[in-house]
C-alpha positions as CSV (number, residue, x, y, z in Angstrom):
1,X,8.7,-2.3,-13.1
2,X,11.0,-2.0,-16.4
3,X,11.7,1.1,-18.2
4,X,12.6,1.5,-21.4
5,X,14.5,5.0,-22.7
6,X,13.7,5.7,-26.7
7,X,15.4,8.3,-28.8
8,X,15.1,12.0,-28.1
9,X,13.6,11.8,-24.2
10,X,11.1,9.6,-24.7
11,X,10.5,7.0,-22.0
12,X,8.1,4.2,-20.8
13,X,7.8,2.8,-17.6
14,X,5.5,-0.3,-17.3
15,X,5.0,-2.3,-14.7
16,X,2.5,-5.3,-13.2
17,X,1.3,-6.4,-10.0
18,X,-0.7,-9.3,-8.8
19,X,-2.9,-9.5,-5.8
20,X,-3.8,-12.3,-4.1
21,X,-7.4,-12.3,-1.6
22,X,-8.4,-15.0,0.5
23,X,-11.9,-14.7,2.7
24,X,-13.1,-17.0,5.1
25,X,-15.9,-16.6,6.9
26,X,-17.5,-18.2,9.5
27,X,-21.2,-16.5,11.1
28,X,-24.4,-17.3,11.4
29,X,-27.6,-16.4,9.7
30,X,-31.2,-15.7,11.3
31,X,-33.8,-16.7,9.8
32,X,-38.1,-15.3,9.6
33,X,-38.3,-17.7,13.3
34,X,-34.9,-16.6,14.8
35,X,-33.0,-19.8,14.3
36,X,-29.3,-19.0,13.6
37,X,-27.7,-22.1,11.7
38,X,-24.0,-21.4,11.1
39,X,-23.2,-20.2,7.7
40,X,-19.6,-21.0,6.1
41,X,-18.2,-18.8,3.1
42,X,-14.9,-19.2,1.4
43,X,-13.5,-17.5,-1.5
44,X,-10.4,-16.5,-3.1
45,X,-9.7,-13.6,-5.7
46,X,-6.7,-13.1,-8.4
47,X,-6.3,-9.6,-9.1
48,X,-3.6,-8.6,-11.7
49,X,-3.1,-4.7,-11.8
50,X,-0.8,-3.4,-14.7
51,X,0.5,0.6,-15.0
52,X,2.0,2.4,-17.8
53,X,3.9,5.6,-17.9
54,X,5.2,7.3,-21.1
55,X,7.3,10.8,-20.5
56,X,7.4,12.7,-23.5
57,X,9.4,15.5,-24.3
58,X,7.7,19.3,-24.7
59,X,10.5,22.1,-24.8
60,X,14.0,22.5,-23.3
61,X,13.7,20.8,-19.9
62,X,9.9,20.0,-19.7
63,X,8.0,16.9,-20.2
64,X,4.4,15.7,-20.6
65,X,3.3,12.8,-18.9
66,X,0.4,10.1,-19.7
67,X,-0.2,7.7,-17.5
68,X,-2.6,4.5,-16.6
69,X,-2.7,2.5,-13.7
70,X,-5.6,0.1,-12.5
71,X,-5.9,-0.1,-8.9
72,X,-8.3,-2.0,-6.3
73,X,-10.2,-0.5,-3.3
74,X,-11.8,-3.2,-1.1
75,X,-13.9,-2.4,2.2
76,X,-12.8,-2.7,5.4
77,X,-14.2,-6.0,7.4
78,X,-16.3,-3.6,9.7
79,X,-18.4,-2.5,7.0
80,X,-18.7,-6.4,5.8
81,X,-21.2,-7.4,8.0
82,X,-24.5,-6.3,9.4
83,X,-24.9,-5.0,12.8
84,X,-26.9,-7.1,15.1
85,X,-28.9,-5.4,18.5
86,X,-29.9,-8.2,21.0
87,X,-32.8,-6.7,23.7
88,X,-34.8,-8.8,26.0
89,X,-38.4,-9.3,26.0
90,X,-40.8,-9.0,28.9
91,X,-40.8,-13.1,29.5
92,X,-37.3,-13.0,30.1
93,X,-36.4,-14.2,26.0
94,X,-33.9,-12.0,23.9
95,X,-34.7,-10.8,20.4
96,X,-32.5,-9.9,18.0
97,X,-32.4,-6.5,15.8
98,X,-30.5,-6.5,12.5
């Protein structure tokens, strides 16, 4: 963050962050029969996130403030994937349940 002081109490404060996401994932995917081949997934994301502040002066001693910030709100892993429910038939074979 830098901040920069202008004439009369004026101020801005400015700042910049990067994010950096790597996913990999490694599951497997059922199909209409029940076959689960193994499904691979790998991704990475750049997130750059900037904020702004300017303080204003409004009287003797009291300011105004404006400010923008951009932010990022990701899920957490749990809520990723889909629940899977394994039961067993009456032969003795399981079934899945998604």
């Amino acid at each position: 963050m830098n901040s920069i002081d202008f004439t009369r109490g004026i101020r801005l404060v400015a700042g910049l962050r990067a994010e950096i996401t790597t996913d990999n994932i490694h599951n497997l995917t059922f199909d209409a029969n029940g076959n689960a081949p193994p499904n691979h997934f790998s991704n990475t994301y750049y997130d750059v996130l900037p904020s702004v502040a300017l303080r204003l002066p409004a009287g003797h001693r009291r300011f105004v403030r404006v400010n923008y910030a951009r932010g990022i709100s990701r899920p957490e892993e749990v809520s990723l994937g889909q629940a899977i429910s394994w039961s067993e038939n009456g032969n003795g074979s399981y079934k899945y349940t998604a």
